[in-house]
PDB file of N, CA, C, O and CB in Angstrom:
ATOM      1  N   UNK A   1     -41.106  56.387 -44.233  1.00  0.00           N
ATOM      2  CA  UNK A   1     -40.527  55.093 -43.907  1.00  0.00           C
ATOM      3  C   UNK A   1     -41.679  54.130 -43.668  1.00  0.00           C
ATOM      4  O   UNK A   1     -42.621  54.312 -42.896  1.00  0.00           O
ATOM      5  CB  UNK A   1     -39.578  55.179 -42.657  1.00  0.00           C
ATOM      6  N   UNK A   2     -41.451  53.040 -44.477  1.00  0.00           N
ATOM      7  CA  UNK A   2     -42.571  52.059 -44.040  1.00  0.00           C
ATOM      8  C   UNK A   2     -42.662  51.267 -42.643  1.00  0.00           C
ATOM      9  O   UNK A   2     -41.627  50.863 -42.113  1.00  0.00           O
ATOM     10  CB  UNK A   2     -42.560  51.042 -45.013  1.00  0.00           C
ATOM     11  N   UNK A   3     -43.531  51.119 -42.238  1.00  0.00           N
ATOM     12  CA  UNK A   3     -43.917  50.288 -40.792  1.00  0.00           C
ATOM     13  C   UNK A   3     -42.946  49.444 -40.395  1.00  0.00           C
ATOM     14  O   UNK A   3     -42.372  49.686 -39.333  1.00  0.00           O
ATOM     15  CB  UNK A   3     -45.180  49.364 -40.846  1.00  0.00           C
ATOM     16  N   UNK A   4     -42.483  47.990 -41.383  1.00  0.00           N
ATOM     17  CA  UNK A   4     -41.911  47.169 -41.061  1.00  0.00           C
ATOM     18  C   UNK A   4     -40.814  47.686 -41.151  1.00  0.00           C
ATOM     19  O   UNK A   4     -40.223  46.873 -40.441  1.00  0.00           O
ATOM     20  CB  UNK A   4     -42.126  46.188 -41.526  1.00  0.00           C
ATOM     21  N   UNK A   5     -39.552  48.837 -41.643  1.00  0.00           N
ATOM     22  CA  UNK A   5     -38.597  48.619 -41.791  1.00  0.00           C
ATOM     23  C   UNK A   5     -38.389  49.239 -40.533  1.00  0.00           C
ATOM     24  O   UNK A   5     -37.515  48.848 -39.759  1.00  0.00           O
ATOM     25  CB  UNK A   5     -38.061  48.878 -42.927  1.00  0.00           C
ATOM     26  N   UNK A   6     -39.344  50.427 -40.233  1.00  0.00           N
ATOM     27  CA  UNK A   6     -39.308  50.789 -38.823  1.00  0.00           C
ATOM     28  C   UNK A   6     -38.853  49.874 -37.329  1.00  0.00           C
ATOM     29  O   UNK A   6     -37.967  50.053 -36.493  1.00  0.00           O
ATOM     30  CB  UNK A   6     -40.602  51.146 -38.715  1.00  0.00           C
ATOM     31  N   UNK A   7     -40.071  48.710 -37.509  1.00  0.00           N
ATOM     32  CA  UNK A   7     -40.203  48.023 -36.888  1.00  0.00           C
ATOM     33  C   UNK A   7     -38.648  47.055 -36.371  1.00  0.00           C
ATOM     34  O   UNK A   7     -38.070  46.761 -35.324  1.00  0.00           O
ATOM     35  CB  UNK A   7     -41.262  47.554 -37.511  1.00  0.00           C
ATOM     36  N   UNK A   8     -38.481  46.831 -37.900  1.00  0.00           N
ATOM     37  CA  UNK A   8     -37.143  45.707 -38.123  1.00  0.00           C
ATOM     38  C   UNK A   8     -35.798  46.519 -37.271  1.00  0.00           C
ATOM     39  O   UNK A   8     -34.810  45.982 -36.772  1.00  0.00           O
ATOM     40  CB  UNK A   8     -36.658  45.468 -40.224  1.00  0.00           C
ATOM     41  N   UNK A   9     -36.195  48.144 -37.315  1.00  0.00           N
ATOM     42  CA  UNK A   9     -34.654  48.586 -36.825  1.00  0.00           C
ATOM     43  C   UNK A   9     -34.568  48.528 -35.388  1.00  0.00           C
ATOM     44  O   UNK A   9     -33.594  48.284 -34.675  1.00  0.00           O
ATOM     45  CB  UNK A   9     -34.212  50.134 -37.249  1.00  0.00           C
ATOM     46  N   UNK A  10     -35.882  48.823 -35.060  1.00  0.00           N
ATOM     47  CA  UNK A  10     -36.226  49.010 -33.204  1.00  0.00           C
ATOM     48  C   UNK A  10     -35.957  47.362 -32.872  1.00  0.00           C
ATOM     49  O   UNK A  10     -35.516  47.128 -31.747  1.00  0.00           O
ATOM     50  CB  UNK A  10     -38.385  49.651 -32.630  1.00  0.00           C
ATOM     51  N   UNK A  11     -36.166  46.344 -33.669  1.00  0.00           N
ATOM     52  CA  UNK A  11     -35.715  45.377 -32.972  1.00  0.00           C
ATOM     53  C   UNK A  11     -34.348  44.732 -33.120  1.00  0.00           C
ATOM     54  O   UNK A  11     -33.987  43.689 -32.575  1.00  0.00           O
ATOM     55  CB  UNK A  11     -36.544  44.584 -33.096  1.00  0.00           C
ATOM     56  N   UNK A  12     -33.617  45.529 -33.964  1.00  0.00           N
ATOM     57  CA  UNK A  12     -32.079  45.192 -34.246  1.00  0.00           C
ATOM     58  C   UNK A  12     -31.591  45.887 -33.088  1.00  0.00           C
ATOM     59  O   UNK A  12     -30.750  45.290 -32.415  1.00  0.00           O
ATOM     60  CB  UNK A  12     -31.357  45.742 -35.751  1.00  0.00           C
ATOM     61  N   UNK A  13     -32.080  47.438 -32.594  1.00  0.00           N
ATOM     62  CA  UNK A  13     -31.689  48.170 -31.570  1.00  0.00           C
ATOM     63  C   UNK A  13     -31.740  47.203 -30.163  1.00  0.00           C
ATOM     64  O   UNK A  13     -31.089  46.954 -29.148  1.00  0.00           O
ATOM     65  CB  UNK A  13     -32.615  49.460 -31.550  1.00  0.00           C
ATOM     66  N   UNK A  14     -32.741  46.921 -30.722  1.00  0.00           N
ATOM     67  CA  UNK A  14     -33.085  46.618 -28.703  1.00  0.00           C
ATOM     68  C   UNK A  14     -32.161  44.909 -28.635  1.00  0.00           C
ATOM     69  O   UNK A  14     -31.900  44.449 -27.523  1.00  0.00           O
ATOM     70  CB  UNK A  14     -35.780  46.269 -28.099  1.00  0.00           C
ATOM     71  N   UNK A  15     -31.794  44.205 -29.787  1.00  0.00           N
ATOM     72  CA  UNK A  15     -30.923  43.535 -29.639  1.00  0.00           C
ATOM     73  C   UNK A  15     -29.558  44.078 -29.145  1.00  0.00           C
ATOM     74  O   UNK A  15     -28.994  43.842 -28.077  1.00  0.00           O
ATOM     75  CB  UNK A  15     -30.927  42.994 -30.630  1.00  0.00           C
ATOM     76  N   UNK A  16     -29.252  44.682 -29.939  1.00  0.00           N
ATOM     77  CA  UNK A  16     -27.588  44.831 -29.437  1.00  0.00           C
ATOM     78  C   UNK A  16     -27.588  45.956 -28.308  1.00  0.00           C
ATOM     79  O   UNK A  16     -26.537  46.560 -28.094  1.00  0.00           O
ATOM     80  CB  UNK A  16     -26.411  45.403 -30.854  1.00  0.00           C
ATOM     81  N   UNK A  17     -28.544  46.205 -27.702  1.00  0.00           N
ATOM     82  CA  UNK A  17     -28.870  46.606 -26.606  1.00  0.00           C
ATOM     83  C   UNK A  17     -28.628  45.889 -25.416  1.00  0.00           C
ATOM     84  O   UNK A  17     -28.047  46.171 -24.368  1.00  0.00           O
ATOM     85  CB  UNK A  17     -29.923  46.841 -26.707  1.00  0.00           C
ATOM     86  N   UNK A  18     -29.568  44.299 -26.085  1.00  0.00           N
ATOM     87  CA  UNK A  18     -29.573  43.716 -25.143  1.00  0.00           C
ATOM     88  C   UNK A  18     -28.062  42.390 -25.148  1.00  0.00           C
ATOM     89  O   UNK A  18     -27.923  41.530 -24.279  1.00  0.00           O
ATOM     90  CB  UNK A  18     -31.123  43.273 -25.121  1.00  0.00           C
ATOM     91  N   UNK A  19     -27.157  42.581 -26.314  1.00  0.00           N
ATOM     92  CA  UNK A  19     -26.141  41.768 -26.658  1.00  0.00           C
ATOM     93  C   UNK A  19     -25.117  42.974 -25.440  1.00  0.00           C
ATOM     94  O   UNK A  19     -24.354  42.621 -24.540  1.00  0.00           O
ATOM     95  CB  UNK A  19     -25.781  41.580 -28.710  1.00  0.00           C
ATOM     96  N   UNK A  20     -25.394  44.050 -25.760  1.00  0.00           N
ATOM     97  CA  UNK A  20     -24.241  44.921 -24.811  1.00  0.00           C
ATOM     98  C   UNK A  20     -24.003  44.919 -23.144  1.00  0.00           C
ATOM     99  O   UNK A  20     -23.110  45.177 -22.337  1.00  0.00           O
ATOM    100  CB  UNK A  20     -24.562  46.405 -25.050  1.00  0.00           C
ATOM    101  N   UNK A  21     -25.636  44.376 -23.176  1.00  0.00           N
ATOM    102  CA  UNK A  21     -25.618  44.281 -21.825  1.00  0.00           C
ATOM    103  C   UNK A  21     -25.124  42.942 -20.941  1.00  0.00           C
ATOM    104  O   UNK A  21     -24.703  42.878 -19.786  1.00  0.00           O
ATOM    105  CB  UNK A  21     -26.879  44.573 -21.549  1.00  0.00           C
ATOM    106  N   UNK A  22     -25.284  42.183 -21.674  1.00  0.00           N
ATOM    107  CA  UNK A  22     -25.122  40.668 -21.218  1.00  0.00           C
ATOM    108  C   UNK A  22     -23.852  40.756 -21.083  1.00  0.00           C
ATOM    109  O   UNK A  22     -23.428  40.307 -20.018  1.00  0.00           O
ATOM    110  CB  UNK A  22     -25.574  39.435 -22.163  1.00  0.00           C
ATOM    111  N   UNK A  23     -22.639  41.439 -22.227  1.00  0.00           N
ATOM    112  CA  UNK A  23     -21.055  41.104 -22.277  1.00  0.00           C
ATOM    113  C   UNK A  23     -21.225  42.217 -21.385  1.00  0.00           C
ATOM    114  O   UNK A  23     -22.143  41.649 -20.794  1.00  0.00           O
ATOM    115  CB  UNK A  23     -19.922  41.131 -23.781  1.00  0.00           C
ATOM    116  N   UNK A  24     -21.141  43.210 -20.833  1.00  0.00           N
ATOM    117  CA  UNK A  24     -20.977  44.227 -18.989  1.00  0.00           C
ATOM    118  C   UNK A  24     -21.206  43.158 -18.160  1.00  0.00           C
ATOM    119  O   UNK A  24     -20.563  43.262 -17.115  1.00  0.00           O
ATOM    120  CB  UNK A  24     -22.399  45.709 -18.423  1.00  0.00           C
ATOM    121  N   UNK A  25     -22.150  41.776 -18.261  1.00  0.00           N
ATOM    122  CA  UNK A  25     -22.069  41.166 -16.963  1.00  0.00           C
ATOM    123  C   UNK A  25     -21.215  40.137 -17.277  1.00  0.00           C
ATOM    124  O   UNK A  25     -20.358  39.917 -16.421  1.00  0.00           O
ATOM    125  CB  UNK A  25     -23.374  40.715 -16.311  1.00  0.00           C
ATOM    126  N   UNK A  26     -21.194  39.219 -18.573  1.00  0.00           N
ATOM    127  CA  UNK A  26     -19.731  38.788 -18.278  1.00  0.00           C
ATOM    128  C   UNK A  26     -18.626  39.376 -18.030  1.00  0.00           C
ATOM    129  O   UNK A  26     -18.011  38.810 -17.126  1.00  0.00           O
ATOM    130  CB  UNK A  26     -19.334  38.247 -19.024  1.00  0.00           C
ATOM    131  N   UNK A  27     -18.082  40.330 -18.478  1.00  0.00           N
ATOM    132  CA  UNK A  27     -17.043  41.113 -18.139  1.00  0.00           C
ATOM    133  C   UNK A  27     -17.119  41.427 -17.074  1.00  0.00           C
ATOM    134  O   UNK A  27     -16.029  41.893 -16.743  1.00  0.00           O
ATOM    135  CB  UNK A  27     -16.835  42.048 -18.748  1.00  0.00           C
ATOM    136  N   UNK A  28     -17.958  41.457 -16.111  1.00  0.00           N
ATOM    137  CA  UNK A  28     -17.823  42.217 -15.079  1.00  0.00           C
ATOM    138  C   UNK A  28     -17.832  41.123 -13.659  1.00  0.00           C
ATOM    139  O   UNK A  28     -17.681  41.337 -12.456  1.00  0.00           O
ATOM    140  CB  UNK A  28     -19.030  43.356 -15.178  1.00  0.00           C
ATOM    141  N   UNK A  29     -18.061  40.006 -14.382  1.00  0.00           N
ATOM    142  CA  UNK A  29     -18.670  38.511 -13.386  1.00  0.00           C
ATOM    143  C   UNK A  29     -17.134  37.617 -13.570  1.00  0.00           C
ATOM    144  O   UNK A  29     -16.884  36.623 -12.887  1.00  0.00           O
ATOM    145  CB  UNK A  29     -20.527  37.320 -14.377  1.00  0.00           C
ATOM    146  N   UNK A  30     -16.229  38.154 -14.573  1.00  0.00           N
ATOM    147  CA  UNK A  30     -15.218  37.512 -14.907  1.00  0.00           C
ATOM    148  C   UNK A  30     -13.680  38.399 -14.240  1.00  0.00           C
ATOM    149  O   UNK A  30     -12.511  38.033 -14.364  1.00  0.00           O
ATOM    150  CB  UNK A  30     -15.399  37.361 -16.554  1.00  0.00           C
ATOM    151  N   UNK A  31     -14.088  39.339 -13.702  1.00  0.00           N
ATOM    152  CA  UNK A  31     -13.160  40.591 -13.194  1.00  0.00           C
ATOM    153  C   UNK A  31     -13.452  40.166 -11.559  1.00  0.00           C
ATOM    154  O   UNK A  31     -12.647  40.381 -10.653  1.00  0.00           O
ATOM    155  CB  UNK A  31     -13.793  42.504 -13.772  1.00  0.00           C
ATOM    156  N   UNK A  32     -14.456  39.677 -11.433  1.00  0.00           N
ATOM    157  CA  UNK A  32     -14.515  39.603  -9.623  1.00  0.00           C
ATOM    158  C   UNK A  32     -14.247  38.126  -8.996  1.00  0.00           C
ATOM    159  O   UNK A  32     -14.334  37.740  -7.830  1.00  0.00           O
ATOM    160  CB  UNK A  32     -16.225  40.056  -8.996  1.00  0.00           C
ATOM    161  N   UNK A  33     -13.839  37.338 -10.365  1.00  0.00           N
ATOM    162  CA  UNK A  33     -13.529  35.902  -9.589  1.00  0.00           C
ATOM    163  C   UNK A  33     -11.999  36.386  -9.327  1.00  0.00           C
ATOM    164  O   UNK A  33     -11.275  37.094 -10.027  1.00  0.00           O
ATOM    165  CB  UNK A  33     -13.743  34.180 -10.659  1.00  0.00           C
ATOM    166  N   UNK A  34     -11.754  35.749  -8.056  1.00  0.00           N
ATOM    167  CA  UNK A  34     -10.506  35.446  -7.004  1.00  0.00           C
ATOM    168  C   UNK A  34      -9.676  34.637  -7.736  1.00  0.00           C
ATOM    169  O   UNK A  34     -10.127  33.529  -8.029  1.00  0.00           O
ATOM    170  CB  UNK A  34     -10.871  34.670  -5.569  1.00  0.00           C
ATOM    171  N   UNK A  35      -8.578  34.922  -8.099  1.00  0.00           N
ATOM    172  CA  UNK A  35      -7.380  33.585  -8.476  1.00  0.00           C
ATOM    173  C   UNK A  35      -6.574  33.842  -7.190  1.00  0.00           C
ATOM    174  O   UNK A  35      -6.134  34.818  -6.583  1.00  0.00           O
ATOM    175  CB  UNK A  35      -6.191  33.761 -10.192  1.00  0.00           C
ATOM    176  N   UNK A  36      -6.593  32.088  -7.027  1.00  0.00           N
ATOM    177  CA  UNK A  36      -5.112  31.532  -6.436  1.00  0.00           C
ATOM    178  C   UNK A  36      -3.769  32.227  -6.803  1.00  0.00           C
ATOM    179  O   UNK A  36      -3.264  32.247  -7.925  1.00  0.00           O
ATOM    180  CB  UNK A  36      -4.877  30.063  -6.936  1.00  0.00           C
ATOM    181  N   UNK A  37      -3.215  32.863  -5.530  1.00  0.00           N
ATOM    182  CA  UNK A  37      -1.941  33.313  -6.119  1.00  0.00           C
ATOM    183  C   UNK A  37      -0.940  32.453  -5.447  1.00  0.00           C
ATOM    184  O   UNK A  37      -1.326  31.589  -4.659  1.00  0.00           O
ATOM    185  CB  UNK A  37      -1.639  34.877  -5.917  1.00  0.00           C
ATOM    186  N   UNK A  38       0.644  32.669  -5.765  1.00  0.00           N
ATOM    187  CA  UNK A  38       1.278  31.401  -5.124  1.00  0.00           C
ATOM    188  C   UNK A  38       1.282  31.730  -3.801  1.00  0.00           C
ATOM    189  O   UNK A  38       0.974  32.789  -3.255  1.00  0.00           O
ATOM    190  CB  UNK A  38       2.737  30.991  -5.598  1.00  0.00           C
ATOM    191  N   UNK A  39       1.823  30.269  -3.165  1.00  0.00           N
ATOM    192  CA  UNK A  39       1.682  30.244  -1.620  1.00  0.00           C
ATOM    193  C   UNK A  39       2.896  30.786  -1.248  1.00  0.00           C
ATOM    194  O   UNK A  39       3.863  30.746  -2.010  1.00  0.00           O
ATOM    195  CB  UNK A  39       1.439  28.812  -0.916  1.00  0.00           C
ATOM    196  N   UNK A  40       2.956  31.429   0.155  1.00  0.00           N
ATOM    197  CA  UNK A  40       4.262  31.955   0.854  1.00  0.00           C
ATOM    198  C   UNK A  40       4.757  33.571  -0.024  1.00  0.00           C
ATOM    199  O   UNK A  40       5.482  34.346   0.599  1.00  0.00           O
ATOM    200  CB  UNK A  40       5.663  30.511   0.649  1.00  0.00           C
ATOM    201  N   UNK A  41       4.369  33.875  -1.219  1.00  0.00           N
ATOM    202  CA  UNK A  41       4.624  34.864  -1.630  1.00  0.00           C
ATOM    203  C   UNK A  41       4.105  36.334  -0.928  1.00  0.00           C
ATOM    204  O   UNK A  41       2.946  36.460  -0.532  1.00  0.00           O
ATOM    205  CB  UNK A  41       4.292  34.611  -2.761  1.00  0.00           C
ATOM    206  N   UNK A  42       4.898  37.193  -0.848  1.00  0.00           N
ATOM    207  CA  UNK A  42       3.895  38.481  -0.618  1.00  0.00           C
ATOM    208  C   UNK A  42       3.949  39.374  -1.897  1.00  0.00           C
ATOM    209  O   UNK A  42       4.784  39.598  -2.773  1.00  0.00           O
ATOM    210  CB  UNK A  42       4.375  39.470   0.767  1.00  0.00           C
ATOM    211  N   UNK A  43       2.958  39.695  -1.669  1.00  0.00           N
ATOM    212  CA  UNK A  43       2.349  40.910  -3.145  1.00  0.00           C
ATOM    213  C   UNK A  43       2.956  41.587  -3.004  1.00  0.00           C
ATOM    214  O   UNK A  43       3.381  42.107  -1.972  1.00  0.00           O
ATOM    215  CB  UNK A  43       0.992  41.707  -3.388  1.00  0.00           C
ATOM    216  N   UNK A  44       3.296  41.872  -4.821  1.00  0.00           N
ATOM    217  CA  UNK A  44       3.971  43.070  -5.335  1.00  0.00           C
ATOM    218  C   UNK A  44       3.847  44.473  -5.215  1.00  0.00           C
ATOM    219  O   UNK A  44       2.917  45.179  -5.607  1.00  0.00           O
ATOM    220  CB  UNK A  44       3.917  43.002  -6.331  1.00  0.00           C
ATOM    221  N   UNK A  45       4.622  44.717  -4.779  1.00  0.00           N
ATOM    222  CA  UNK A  45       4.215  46.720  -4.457  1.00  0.00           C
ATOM    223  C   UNK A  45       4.254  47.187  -5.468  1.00  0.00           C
ATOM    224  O   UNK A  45       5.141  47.096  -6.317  1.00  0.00           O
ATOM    225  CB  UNK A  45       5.232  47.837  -3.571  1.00  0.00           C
ATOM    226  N   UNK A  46       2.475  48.219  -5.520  1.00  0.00           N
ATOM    227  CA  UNK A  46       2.475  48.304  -6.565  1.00  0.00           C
ATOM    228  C   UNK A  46       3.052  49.987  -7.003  1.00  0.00           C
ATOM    229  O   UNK A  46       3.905  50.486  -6.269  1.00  0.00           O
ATOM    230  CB  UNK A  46       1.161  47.793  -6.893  1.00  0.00           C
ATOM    231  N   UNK A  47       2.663  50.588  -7.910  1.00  0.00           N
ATOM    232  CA  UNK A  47       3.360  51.986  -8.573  1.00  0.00           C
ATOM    233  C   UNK A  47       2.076  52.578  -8.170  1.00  0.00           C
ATOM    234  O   UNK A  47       0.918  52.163  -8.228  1.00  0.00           O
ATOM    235  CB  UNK A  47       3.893  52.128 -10.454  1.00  0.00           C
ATOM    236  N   UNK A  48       2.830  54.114  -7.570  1.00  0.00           N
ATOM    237  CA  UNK A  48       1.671  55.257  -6.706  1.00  0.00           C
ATOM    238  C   UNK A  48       1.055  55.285  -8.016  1.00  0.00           C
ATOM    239  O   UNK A  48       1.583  55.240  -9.127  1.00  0.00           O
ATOM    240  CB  UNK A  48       2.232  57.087  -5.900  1.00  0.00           C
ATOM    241  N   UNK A  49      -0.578  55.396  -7.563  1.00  0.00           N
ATOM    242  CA  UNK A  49      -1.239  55.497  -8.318  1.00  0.00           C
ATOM    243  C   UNK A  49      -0.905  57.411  -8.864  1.00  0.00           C
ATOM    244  O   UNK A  49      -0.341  58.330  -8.269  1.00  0.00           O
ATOM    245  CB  UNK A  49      -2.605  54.877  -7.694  1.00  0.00           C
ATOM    246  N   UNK A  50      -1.704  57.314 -10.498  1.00  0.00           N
ATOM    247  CA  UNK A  50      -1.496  58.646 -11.305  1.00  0.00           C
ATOM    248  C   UNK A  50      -1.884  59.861 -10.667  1.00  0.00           C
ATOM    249  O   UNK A  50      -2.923  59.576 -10.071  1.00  0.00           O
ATOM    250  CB  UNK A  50      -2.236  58.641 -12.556  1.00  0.00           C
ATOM    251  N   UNK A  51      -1.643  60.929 -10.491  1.00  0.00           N
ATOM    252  CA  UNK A  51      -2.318  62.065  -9.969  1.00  0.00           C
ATOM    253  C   UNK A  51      -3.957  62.071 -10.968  1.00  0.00           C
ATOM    254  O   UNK A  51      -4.016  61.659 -12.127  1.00  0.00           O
ATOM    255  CB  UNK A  51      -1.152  63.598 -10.214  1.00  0.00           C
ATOM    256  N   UNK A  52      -4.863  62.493 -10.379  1.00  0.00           N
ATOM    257  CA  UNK A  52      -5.933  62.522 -11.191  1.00  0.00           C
ATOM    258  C   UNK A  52      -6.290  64.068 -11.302  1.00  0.00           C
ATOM    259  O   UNK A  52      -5.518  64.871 -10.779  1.00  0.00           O
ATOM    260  CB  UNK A  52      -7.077  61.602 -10.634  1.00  0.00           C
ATOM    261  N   UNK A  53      -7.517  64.554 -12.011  1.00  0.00           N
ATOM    262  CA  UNK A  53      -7.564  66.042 -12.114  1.00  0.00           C
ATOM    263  C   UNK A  53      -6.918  66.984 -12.572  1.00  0.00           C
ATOM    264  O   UNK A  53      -5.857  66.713 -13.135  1.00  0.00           O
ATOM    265  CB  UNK A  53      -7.599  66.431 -11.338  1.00  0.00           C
ATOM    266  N   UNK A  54      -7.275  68.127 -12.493  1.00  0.00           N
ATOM    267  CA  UNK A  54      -6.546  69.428 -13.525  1.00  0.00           C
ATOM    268  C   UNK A  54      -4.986  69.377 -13.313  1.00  0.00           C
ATOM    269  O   UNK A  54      -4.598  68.782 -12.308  1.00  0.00           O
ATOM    270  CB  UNK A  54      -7.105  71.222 -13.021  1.00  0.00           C
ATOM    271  N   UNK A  55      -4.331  69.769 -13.903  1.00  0.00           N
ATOM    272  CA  UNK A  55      -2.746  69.866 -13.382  1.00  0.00           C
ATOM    273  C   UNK A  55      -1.864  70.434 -14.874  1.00  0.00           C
ATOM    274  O   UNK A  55      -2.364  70.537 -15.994  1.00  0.00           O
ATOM    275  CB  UNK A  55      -2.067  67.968 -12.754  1.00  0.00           C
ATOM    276  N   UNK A  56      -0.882  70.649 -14.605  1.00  0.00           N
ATOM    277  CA  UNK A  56      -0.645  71.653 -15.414  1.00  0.00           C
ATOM    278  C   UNK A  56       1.041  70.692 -16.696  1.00  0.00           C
ATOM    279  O   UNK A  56       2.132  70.236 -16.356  1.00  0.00           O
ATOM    280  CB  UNK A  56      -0.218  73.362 -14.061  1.00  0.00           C
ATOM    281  N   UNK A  57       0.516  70.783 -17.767  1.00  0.00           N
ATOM    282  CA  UNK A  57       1.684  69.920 -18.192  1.00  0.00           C
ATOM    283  C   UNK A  57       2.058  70.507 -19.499  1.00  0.00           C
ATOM    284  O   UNK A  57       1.107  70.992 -20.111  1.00  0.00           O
ATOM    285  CB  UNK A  57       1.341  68.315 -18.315  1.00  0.00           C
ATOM    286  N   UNK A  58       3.405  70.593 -20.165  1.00  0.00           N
ATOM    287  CA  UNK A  58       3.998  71.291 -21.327  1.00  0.00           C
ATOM    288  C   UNK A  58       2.925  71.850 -22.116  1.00  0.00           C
ATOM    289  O   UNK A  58       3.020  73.015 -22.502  1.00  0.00           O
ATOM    290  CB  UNK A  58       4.857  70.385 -22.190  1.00  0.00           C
ATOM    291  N   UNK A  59       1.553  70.897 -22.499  1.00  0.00           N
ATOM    292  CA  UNK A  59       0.937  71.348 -23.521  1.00  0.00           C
ATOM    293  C   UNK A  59      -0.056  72.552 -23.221  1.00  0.00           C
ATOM    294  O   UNK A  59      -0.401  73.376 -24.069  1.00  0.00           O
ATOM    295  CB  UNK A  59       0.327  70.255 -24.092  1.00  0.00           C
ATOM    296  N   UNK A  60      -0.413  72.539 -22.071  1.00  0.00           N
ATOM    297  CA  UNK A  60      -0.929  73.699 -21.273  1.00  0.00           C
ATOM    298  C   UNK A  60      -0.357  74.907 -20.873  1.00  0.00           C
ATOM    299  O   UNK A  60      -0.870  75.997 -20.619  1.00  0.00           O
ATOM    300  CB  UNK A  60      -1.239  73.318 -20.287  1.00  0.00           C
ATOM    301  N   UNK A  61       0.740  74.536 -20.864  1.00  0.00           N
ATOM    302  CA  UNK A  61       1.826  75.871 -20.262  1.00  0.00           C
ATOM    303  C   UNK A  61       1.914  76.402 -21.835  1.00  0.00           C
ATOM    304  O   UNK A  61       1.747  77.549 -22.248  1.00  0.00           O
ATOM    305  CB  UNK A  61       3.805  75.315 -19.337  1.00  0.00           C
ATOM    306  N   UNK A  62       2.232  75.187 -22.581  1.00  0.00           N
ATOM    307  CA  UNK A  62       2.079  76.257 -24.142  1.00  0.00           C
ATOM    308  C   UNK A  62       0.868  77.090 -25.081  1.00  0.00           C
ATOM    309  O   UNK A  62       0.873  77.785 -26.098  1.00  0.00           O
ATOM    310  CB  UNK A  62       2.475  75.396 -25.201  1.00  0.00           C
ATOM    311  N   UNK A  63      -0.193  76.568 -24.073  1.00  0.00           N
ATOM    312  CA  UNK A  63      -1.436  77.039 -25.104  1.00  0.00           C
ATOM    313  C   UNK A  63      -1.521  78.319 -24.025  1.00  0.00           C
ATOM    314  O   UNK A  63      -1.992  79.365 -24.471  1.00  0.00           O
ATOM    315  CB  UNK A  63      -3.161  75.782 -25.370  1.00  0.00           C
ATOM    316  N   UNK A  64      -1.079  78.285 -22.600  1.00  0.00           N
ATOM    317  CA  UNK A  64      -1.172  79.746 -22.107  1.00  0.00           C
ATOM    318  C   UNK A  64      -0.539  80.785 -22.506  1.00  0.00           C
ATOM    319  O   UNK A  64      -0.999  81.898 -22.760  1.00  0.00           O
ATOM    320  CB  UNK A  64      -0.930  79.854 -21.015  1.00  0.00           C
ATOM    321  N   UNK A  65       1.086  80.224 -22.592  1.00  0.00           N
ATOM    322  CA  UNK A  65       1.871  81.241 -23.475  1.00  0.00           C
ATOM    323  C   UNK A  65       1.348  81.921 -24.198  1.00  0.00           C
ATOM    324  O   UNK A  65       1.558  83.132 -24.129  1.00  0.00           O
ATOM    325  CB  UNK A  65       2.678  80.851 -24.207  1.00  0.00           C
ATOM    326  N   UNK A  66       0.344  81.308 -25.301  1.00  0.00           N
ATOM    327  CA  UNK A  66       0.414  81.501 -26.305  1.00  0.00           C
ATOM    328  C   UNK A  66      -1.461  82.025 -26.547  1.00  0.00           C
ATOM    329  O   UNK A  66      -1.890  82.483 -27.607  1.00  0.00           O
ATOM    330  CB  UNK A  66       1.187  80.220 -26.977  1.00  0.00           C
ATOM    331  N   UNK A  67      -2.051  81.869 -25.668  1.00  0.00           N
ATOM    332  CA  UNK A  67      -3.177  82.459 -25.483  1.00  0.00           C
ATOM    333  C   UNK A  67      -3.027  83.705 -24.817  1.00  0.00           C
ATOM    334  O   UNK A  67      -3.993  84.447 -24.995  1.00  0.00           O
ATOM    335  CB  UNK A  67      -3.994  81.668 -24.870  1.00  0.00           C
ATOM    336  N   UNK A  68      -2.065  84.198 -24.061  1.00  0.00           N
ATOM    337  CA  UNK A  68      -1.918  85.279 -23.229  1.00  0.00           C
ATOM    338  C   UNK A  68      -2.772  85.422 -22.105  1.00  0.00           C
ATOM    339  O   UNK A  68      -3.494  86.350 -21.739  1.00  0.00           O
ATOM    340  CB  UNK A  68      -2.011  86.328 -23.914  1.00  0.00           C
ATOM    341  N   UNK A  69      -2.485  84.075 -21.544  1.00  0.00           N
ATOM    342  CA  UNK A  69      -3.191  83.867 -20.167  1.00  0.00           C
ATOM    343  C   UNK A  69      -2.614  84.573 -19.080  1.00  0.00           C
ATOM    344  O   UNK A  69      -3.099  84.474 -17.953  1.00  0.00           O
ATOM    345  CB  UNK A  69      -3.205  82.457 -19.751  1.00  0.00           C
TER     346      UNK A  69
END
């Protein structure tokens, strides 16, 4: 591989390196501004959050079946 094309890719890299990083801080500078919500209202209750972690569901119970767990 010649020098420059080398060269040309490490700096396409380290661009969209540095393009990826900039949109994480907008995105992330645009997620922590506060909106006005209406006045006198109280917040919506929200839905129990998902169970997280191992747990056991149809497609598992079938690959045990069927593994002879």
């Amino acid at each position: 591989m010649n020098e420059a094309r080398a060269k040309g890719r490490r700096a396409f890299l380290r661009s969209m390196v540095a393009a990826g990083g900039a949109a994480a801080v907008v995105v992330a500078s645009e997620s922590t501004v506060a909106q006005p919500g209406p006045a006198g209202n109280s917040p919506e209750p929200q839905a129990p959050a998902k169970a997280r972690g191992y747990h056991v569901t149809p497609h598992i119970e079938t690959y045990y079946r069927l593994a002879d767990f």
